[in-house]
C-alpha positions as CSV (number, residue, x, y, z in Angstrom):
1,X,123.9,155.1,223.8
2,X,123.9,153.9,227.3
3,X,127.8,153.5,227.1
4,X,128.3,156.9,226.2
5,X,125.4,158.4,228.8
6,X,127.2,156.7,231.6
7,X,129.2,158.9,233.8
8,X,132.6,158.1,231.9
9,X,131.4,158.1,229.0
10,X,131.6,160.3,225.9
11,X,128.8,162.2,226.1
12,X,129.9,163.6,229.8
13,X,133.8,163.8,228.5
14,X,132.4,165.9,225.4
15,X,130.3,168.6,227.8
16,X,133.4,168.6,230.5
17,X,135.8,169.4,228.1
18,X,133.6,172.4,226.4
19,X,133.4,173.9,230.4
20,X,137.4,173.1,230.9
21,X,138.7,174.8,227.3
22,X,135.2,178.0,226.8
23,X,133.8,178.1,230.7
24,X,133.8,180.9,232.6
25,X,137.1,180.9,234.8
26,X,134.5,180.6,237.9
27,X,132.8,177.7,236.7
28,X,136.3,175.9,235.9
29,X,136.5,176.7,239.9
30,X,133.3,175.8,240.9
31,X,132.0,173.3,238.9
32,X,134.6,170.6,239.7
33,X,133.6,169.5,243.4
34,X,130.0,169.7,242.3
35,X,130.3,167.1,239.9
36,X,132.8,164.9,242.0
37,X,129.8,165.2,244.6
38,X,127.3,163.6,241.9
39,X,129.7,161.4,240.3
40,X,130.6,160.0,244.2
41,X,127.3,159.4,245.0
42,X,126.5,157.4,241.5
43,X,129.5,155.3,241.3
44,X,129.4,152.9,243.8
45,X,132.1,150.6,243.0
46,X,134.9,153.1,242.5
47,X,133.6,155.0,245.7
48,X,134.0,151.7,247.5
49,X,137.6,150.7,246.5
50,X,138.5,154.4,247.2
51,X,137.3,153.9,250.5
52,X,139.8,150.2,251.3
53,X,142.4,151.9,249.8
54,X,142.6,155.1,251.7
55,X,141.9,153.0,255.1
56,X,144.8,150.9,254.4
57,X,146.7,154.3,254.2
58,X,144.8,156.7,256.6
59,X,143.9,154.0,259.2
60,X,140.7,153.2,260.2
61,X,138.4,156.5,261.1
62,X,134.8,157.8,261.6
63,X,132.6,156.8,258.8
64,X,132.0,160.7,258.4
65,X,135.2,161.0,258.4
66,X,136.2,158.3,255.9
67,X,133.6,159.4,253.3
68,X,134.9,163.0,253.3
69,X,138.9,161.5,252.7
70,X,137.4,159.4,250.3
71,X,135.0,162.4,248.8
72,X,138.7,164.8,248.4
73,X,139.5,162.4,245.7
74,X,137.0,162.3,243.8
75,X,137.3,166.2,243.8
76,X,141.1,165.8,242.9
77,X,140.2,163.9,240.1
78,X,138.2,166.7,239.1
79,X,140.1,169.7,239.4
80,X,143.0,167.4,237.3
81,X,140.8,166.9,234.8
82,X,139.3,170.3,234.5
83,X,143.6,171.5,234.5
84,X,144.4,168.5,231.8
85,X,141.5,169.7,229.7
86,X,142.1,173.0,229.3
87,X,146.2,172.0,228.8
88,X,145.3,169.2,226.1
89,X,142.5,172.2,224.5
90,X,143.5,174.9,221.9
91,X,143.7,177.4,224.3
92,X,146.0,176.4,227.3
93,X,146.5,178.5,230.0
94,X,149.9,179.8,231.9
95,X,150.6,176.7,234.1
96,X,152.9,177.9,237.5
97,X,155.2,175.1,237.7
98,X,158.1,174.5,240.3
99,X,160.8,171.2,238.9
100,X,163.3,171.0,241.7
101,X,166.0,168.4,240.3
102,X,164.7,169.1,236.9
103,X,168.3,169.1,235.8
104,X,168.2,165.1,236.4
105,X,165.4,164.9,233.7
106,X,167.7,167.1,231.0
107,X,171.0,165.8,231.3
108,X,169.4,162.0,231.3
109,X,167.7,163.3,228.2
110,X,170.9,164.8,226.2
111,X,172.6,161.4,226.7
112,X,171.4,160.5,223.9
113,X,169.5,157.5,225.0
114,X,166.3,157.6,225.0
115,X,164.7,158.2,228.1
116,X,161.6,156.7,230.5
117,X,159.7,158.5,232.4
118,X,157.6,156.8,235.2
119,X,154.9,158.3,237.7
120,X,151.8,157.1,239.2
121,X,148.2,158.2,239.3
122,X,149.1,161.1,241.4
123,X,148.2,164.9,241.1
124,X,148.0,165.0,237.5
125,X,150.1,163.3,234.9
126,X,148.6,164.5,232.3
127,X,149.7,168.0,233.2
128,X,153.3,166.8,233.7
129,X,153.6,165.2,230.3
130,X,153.1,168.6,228.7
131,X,155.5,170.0,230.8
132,X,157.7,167.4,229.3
133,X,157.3,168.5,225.5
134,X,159.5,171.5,226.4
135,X,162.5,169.5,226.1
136,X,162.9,169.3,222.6
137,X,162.0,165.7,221.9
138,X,159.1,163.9,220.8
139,X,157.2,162.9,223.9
140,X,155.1,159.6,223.9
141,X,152.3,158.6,226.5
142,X,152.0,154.7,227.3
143,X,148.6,153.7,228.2
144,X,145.5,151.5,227.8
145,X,141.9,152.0,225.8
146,X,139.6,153.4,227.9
147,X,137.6,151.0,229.5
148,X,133.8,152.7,227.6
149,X,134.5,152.7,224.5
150,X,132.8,155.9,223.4
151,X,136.0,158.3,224.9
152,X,138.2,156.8,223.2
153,X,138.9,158.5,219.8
154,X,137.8,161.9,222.1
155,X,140.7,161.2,224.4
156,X,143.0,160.1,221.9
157,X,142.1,163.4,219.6
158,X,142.7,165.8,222.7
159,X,146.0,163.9,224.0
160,X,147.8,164.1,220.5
161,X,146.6,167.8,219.7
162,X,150.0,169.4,220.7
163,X,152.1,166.6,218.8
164,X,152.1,164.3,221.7
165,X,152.1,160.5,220.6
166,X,150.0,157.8,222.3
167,X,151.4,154.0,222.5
168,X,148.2,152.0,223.7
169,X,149.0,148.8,225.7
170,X,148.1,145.5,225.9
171,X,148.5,142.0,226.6
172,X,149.8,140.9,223.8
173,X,153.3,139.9,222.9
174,X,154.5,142.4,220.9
175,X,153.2,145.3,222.6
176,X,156.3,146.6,224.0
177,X,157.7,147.2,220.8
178,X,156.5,150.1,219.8
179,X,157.9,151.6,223.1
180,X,161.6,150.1,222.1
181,X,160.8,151.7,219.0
182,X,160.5,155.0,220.2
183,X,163.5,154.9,222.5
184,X,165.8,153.9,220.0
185,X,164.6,157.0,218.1
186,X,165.2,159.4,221.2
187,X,162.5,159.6,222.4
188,X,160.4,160.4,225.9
189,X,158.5,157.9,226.7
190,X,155.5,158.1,229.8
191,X,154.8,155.2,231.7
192,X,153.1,154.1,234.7
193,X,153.8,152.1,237.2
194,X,150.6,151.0,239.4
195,X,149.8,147.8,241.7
196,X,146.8,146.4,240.1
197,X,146.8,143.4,241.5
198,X,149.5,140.0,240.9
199,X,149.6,139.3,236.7
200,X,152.7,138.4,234.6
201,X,155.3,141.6,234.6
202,X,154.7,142.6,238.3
203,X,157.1,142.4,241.5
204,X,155.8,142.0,244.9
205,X,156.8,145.2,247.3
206,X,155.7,146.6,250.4
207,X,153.3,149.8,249.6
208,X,151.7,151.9,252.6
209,X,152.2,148.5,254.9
210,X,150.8,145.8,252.9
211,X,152.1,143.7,249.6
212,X,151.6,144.9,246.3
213,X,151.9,144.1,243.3
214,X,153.7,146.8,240.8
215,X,154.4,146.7,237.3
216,X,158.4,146.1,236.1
217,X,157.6,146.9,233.1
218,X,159.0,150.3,232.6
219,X,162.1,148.9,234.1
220,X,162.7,146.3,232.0
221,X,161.8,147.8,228.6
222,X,164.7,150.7,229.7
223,X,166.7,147.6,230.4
224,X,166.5,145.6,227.0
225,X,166.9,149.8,225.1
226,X,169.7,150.7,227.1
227,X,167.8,153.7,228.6
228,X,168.0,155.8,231.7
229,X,164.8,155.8,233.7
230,X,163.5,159.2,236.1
231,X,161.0,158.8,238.4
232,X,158.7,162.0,238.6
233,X,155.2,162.6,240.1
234,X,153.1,165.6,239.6
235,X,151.7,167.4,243.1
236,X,149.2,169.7,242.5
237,X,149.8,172.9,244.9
238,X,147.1,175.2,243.7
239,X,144.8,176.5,240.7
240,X,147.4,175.8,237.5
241,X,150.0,175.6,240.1
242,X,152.2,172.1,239.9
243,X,155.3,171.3,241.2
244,X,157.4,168.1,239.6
245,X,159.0,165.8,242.0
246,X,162.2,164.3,240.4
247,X,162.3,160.9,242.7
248,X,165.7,159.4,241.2
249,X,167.4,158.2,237.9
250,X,167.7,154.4,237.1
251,X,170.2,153.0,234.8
252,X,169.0,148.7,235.3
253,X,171.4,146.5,233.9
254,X,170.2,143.1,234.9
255,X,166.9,142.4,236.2
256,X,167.9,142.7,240.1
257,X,168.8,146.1,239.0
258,X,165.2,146.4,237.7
259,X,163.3,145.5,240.8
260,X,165.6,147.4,242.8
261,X,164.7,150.4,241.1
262,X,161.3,149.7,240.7
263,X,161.0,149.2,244.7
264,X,162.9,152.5,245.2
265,X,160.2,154.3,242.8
266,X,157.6,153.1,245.1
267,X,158.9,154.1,248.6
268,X,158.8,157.6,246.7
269,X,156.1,156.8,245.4
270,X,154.3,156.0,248.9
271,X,155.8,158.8,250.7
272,X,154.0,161.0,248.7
273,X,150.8,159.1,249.0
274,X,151.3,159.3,252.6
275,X,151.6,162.6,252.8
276,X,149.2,163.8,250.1
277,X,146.3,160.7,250.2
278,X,143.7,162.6,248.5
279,X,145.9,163.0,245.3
280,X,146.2,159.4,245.0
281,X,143.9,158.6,241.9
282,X,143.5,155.0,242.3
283,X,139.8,154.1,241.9
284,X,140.5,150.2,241.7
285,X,141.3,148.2,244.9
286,X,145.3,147.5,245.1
287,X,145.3,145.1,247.6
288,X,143.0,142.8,246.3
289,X,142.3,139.3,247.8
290,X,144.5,137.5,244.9
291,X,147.0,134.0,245.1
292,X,150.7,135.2,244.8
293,X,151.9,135.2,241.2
294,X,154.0,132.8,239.9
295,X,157.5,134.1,239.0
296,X,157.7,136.1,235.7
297,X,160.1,136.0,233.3
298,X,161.8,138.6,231.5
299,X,159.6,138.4,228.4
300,X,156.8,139.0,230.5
301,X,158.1,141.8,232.2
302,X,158.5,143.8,228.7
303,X,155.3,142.2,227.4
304,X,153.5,143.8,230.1
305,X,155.2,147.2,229.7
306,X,152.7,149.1,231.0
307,X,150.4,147.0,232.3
308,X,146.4,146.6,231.5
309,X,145.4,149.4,233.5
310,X,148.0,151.8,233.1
């Protein structure tokens, strides 16, 4: 009970997604930076990491002024999740979506190959994972459990409505498998690619001035399946209004090829960030005080395909 009645949990996911799929078109308007208010004033920690992170990419500024920064993305979150909702519901709405270098993502697709696509927790990738079901082929979404367990078969129900498959993630050594798996069949596979911190699988690179740590994962599964990788983030312009940045196409053949790719996904990656810091959904510190990792090998790399957290 207290799980569920916390402010992730089930019982909050349950009433959000009734206002995001029946509300009112003004309360899917309104209602979204009323609740990232209350939901920014109740969870501390998150507020707090959103806060170090955003000053690492902002600079240092008024407290005022920091608290509102950090306040926009908490309201991002919402409106993403009010738009995800209602696209992962019964009864989507018309989405207005702009895909310059969209022809990247097709003919890397028609190859035959398999094909990866990596983002970040930017805009919405939720929203941009639908989009991808228009090509023709079966499109899978890599990911962890949700940390409060009483989302979970919610989120899993409302994510594989529209035929859309879910590979969860873990730690263990075989869980990159079912990704190969799904590559081999054609597949689209969703991944992300986030710095949480130095663990078996990651590769250091610089991010918005400072080291991080991002998962090569994604890279290295596409290397052991053969398959291209595209790099594509989600900006959110507007109400239902999204354009898709194509950031590049990967083809890694060794692993220098992976972690060359991977650090040219993440100078897109922070350009982005840089220039649109309250999209930037990352509600865990990245640059947490942590000793360097120690090297990983390939194994690792696929074994953490897409990471704890992603």
């Amino acid at each position: 009970m207290r799980a569920a009645l916390r402010f992730d949990g089930g019982w909050w996911r349950r009433f959000a997604e009734l206002g995001c799929v029946y509300g009112p078109e003004w309360w899917k308007r309104v209602s979204p930076p009323v609740f990232a208010a209350a939901i920014y004033l109740i969870a501390r920690d998150q507020r707090e990491a959103v806060l170090r992170n955003q000053r690492q990419v902002q600079g240092p500024r008024g407290v005022w002024r920091e608290h509102r920064d950090a306040y926009r993305v908490f309201a991002a979150l919402a409106r993403a999740m009010t738009e995800s909702m209602e696209q992962w519901g019964p009864r989507p709405r018309p989405l207005e979506l702009s895909v310059p270098g969209g022809e990247i993502v097709r003919e890397a697709l028609a190859e035959g190959r398999g094909l990866v696509v990596v983002t970040g927790s930017f805009g919405s990738w939720e929203v941009a994972a639908r989009v991808l079901g228009r090509l023709g082929a079966r499109v899978s979404m890599v990911g962890a459990e949700e940390a409060n367990p009483t989302v979970r078969e919610l989120l899993h129900r409302m994510r594989t409505r529209h035929g859309f498959g879910m590979i969860y993630s873990d730690r263990s050594l075989l869980s990159g498998l079912p990704v190969l798996q799904a590559l081999r069949r054609r597949e689209i596979v969703c991944m992300k690619v986030e710095p949480w911190g130095p663990m078996a699988g990651t590769h250091p690179v610089t991010f918005c001035g400072r080291t991080a740590h991002f998962q090569l994962g994604p890279f290295a599964v596409a290397r052991v399946a053969r398959a291209p990788v595209v790099a594509v983030f989600a900006v959110r312009t507007g109400i239902r209004r999204y354009e898709l940045r194509v950031a590049g196409r990967f083809d890694p053949r060794t692993r220098e090829e992976a972690a060359a790719a991977l650090e040219q996904t993440v100078a897109a990656y922070e350009r982005l960030v840089r220039e649109r810091p309250w999209q930037w959904l990352a509600f865990e510190d990245v640059w947490p005080a942590a000793e360097p990792p120690r090297a990983a090998e390939e194994e690792h790399a696929v074994r953490a395909v897409a990471g704890p957290r992603a």
